[in-house]
C-alpha positions as CSV (number, residue, x, y, z in Angstrom):
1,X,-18.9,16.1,-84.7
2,X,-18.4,20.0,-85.5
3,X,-20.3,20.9,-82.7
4,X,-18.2,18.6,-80.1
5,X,-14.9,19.6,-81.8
6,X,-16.2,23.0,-80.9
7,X,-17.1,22.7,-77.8
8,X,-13.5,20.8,-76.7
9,X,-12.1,23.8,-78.1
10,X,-14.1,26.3,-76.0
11,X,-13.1,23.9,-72.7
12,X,-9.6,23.8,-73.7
13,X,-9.1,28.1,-73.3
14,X,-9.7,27.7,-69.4
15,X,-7.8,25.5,-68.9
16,X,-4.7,26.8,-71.0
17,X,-5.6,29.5,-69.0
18,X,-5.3,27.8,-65.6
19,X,-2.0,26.3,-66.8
20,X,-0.6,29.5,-67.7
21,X,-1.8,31.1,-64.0
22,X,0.3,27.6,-62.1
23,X,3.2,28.3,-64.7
24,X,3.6,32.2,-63.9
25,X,3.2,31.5,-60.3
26,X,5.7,29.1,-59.9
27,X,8.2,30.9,-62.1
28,X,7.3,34.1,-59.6
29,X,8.0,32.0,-56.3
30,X,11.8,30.9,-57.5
31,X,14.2,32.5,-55.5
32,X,16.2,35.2,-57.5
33,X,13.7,36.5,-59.7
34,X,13.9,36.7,-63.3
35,X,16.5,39.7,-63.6
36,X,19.3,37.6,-61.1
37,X,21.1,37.0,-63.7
38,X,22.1,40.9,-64.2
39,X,23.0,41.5,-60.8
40,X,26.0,39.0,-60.9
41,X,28.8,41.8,-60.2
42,X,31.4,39.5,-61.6
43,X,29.8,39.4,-65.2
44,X,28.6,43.0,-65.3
45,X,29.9,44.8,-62.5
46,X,28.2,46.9,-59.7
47,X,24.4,47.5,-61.1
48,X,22.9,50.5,-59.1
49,X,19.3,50.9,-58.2
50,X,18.5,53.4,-60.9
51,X,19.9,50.9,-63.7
52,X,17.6,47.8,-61.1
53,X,14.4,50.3,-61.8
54,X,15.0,50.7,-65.5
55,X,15.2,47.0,-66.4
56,X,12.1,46.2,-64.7
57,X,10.3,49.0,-66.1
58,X,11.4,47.8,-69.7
59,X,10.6,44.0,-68.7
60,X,7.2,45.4,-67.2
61,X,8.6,43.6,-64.0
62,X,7.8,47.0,-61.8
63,X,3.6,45.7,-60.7
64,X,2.5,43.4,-58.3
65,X,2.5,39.9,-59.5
66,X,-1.1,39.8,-60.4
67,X,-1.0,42.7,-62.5
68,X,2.2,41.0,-64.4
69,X,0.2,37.9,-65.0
70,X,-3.1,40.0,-66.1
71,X,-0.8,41.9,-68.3
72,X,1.4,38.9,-70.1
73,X,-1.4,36.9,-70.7
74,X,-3.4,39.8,-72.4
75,X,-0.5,40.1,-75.1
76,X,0.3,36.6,-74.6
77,X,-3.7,35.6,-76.6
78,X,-3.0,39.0,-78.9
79,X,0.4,37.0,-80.5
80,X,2.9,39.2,-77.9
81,X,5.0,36.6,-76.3
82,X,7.1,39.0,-74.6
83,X,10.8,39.5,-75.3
84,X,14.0,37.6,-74.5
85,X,16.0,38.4,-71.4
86,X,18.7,37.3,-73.2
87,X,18.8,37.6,-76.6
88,X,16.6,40.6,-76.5
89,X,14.7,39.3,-79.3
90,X,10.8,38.6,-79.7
91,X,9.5,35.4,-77.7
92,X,8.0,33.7,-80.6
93,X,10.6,34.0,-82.9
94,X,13.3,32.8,-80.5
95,X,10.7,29.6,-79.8
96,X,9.2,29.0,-83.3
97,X,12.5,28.7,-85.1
98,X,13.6,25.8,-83.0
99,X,10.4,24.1,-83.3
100,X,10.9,22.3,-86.9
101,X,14.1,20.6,-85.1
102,X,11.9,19.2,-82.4
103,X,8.8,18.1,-84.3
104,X,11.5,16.7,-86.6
105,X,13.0,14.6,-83.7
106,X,9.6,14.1,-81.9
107,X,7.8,13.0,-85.4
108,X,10.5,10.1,-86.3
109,X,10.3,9.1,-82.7
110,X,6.7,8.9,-82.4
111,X,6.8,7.3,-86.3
112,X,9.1,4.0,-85.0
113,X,7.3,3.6,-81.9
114,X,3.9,3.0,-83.8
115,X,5.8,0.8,-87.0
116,X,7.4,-1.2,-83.6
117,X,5.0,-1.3,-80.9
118,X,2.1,-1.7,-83.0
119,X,2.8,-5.5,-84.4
120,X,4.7,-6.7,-82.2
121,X,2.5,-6.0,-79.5
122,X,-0.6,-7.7,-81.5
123,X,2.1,-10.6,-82.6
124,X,2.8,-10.3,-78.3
125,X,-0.8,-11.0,-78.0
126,X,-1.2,-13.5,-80.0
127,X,1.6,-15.5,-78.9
128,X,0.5,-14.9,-75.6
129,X,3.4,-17.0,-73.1
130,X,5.5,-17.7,-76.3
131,X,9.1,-17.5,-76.2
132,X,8.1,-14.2,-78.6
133,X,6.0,-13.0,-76.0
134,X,8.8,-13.4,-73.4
135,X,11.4,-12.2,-75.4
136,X,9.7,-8.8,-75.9
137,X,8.3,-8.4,-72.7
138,X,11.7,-8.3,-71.3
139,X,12.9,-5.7,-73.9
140,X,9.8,-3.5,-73.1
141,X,10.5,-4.0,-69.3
142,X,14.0,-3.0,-69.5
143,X,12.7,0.2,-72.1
144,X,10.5,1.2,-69.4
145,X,12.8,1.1,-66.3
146,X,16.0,2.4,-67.9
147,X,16.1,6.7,-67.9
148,X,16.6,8.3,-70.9
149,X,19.2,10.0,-69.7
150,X,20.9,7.3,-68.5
151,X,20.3,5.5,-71.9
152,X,21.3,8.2,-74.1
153,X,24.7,9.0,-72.2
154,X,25.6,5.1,-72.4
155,X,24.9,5.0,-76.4
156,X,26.5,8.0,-76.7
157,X,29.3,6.7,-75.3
158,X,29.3,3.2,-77.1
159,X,29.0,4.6,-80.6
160,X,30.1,7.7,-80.4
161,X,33.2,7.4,-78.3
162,X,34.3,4.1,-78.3
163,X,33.6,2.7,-81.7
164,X,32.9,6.1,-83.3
165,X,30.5,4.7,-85.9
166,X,28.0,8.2,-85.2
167,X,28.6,11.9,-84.5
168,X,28.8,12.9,-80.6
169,X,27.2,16.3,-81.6
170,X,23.1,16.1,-83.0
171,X,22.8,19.3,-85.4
172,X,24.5,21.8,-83.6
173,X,27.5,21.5,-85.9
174,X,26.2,21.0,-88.9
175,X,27.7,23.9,-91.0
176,X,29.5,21.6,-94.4
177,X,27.4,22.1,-96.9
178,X,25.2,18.8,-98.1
179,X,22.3,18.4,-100.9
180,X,20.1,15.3,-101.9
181,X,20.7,12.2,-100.6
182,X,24.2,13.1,-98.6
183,X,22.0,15.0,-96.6
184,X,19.8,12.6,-96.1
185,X,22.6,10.4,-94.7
186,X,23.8,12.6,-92.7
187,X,20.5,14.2,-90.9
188,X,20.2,10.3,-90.4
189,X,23.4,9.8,-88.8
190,X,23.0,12.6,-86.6
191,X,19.4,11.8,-85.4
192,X,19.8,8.2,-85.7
193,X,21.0,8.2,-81.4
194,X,18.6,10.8,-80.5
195,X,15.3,9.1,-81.9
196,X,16.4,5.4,-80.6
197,X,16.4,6.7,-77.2
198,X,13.4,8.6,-77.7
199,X,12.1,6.2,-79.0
200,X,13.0,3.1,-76.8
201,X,10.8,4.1,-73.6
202,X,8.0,5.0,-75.7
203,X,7.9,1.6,-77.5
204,X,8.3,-0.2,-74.4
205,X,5.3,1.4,-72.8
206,X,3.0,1.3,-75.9
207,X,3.9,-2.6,-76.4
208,X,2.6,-3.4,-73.7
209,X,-0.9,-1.7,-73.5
210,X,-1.1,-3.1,-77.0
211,X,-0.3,-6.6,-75.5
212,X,-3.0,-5.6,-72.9
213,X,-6.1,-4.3,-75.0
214,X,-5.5,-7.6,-77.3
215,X,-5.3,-9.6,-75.0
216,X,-8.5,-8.4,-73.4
217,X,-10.8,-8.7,-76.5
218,X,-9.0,-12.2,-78.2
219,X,-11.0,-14.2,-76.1
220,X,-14.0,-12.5,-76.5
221,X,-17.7,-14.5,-77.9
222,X,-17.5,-12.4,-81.0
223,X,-14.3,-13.6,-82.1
224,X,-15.2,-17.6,-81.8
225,X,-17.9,-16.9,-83.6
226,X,-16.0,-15.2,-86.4
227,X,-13.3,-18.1,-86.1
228,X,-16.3,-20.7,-86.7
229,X,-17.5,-19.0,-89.5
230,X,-14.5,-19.7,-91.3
231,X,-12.9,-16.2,-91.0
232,X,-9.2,-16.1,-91.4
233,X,-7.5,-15.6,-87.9
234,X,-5.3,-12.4,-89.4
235,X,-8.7,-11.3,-90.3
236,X,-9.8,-12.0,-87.0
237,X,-7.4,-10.1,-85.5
238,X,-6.8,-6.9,-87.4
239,X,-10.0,-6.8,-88.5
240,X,-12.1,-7.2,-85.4
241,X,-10.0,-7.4,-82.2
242,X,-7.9,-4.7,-82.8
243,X,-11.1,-2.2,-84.0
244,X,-12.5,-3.5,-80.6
245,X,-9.7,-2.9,-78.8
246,X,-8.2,0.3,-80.2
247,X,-9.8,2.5,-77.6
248,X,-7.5,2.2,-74.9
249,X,-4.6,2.5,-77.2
250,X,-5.6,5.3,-79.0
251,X,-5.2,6.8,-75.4
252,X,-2.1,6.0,-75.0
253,X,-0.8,7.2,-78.1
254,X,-2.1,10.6,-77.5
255,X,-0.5,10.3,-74.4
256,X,2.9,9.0,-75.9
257,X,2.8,12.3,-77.9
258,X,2.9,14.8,-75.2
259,X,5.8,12.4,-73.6
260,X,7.7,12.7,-76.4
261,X,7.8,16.2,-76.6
262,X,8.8,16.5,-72.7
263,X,11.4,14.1,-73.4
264,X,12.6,16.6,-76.2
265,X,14.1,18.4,-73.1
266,X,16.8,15.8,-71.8
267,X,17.7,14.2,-75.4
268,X,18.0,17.5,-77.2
269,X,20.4,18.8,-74.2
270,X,22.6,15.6,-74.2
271,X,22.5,15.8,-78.2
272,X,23.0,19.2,-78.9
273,X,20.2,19.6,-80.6
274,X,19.0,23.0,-81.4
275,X,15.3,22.2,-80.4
276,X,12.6,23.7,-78.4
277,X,14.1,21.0,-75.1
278,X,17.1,22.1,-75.2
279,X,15.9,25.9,-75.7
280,X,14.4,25.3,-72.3
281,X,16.5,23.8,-70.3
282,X,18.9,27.1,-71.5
283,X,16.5,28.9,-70.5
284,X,15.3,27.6,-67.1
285,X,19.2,27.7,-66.6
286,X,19.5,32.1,-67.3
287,X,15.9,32.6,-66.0
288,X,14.8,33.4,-69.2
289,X,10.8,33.2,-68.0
290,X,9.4,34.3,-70.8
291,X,11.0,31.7,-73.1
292,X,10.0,29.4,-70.6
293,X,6.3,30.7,-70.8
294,X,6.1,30.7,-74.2
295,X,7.2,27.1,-74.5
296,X,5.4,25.7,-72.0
297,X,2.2,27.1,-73.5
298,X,3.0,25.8,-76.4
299,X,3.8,22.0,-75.5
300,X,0.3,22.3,-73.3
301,X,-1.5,23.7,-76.5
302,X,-0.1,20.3,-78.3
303,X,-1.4,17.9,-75.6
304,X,-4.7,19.1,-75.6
305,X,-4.8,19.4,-79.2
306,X,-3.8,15.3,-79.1
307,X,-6.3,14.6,-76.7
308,X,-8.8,16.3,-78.5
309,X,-7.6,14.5,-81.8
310,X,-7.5,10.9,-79.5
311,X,-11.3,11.8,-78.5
312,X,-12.5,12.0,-82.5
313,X,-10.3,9.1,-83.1
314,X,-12.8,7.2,-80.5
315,X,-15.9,8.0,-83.0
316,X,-14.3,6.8,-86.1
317,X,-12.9,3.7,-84.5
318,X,-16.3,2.7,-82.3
319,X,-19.6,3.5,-84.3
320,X,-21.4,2.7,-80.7
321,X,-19.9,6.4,-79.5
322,X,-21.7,9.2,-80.3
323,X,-21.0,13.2,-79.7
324,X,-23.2,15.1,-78.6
């Protein structure tokens, strides 16, 4: 198990690597460049060509693009994420301190889409063409095909505007002071929009792959034979179908992670939450490239590090899998 945790690690540098190279390039092919922003004579007046030269030689913008990549990703793997166009201030302090907010967000998400989709997917199964098994499939088709967006603006809307039982803003106003359990309440108030929405799509899509992978292994020779044995049927089906058919939604769920963190991006803006989504969609806004560098290393370094984590999980779940 060492060995092939190892060895996933070694596999996953080129191909960080190869995502940082289609990053850089793409950021180096919008038109402006990254230094547009400065040149906007109505914010900072006329900039001449000698005050041009001197920014890129302090943003190390004055190479070939090549030589820009070679030389960001070399301090990039030595912890020197570059510096802020904006704020002027180190890379990975202007991205790290928003993280807690978004794994914050992200984790409660990703917590109530497996205590939802989970059972009643399994219960979906098992009541297979119930009135259950309607009901739900109808709520998870109508998770999967409304937007986020779309969803969050319309909530935000109903219970913030109109009935005004939740705060408009997510944490970006938070300044009274609160201890023990008022701030409980109100971290739950202000996050209670942001993770439904999150939420929502992402228990929608994992209900039905649960639905799917039960259904696929209730019917299944094994499983009559354990019901004639005299094996309880909630034995029956925790015990044995869902072991059996956890592969596939182990998948998933690694997969659900990395959405959730993209989705950071859209509900964070709408929000205001101080995260690393909204951070990015700033910064995509000013052209702040290496912000958006650094965070989109990071978010890939999470997604491999959950596929990696959903590969191991295979092992432990199926003792027929074996890593060599």
């Amino acid at each position: 198990m060492i060995r092939y945790v190892a060895a996933r690690l070694i596999q996953a540098v080129p191909l960080l690597v190869g995502i940082s190279l289609v990053a850089f390039a793409m950021l180096q092919m919008t038109p402006g460049g990254p230094l547009s922003g400065f040149f906007d004579s109505s914010q900072f007046g006329t900039v001449t060509p000698d005050e041009i030269a001197r920014m890129r030689a302090r943003y190390q913008l004055d190479g070939p693009p090549w030589e820009q990549y070679l030389r960001w990703l070399t301090a990039f793997v030595t912890g020197d994420w570059g510096e802020s166009y904006v704020s002027a201030r180190p890379v990975i302090e202007v991205v790290l301190e928003r993280v807690p907010t978004t794994l914050l967000v992200a984790g409660l998400a990703f917590l109530f889409t497996l205590l939802l989709a989970l059972p009643i997917g399994i219960v979906t199964a098992v009541k297979q063409y119930s009135w259950i098994d309607y009901a739900f499939t109808t709520i998870a088709f109508l998770g999967i095909s409304i937007p986020r967006f779309w969803s969050g603006l319309m909530l935000l809307f109903l219970f913030s505007f109109q009935l005004g039982w939740l705060p408009s803003i997510g944490l970006s106003d938070l300044r009274q002071p609160h201890e023990g359990w008022s701030l409980v309440a109100e971290y739950a108030k202000r996050l209670a929009l942001p993770v439904v929405v999150m939420t929502l799509y992402s228990f929608a899509t994992l209900t039905r792959y649960v639905r799917a992978a039960m259904l696929e292994v209730l019917g299944q020779d094994y499983l009559r034979t354990a019901r004639a044995k005299g094996i309880a049927e909630r034995a029956v089906v925790i015990r044995h179908a869902l072991r059996n058919g956890a592969g596939p939604i182990v998948t998933i769920l690694a997969l659900q992670m990395s959405d959730i963190f993209v989705a950071a991006a859209i509900v964070e803006s709408i929000f205001a939450i101080p995260g690393t989504g909204q951070l990015f969609v700033q910064s995509a806004i000013a052209r702040d490239y290496p912000v958006l560098l650094g965070i989109v290393m990071l978010t890939s370094s999470v997604v491999v590090v959950a596929n990696l984590a959903a590969d191991v999980a295979y092992g432990v779940l199926d003792p027929r899998i074996r890593y060599v």
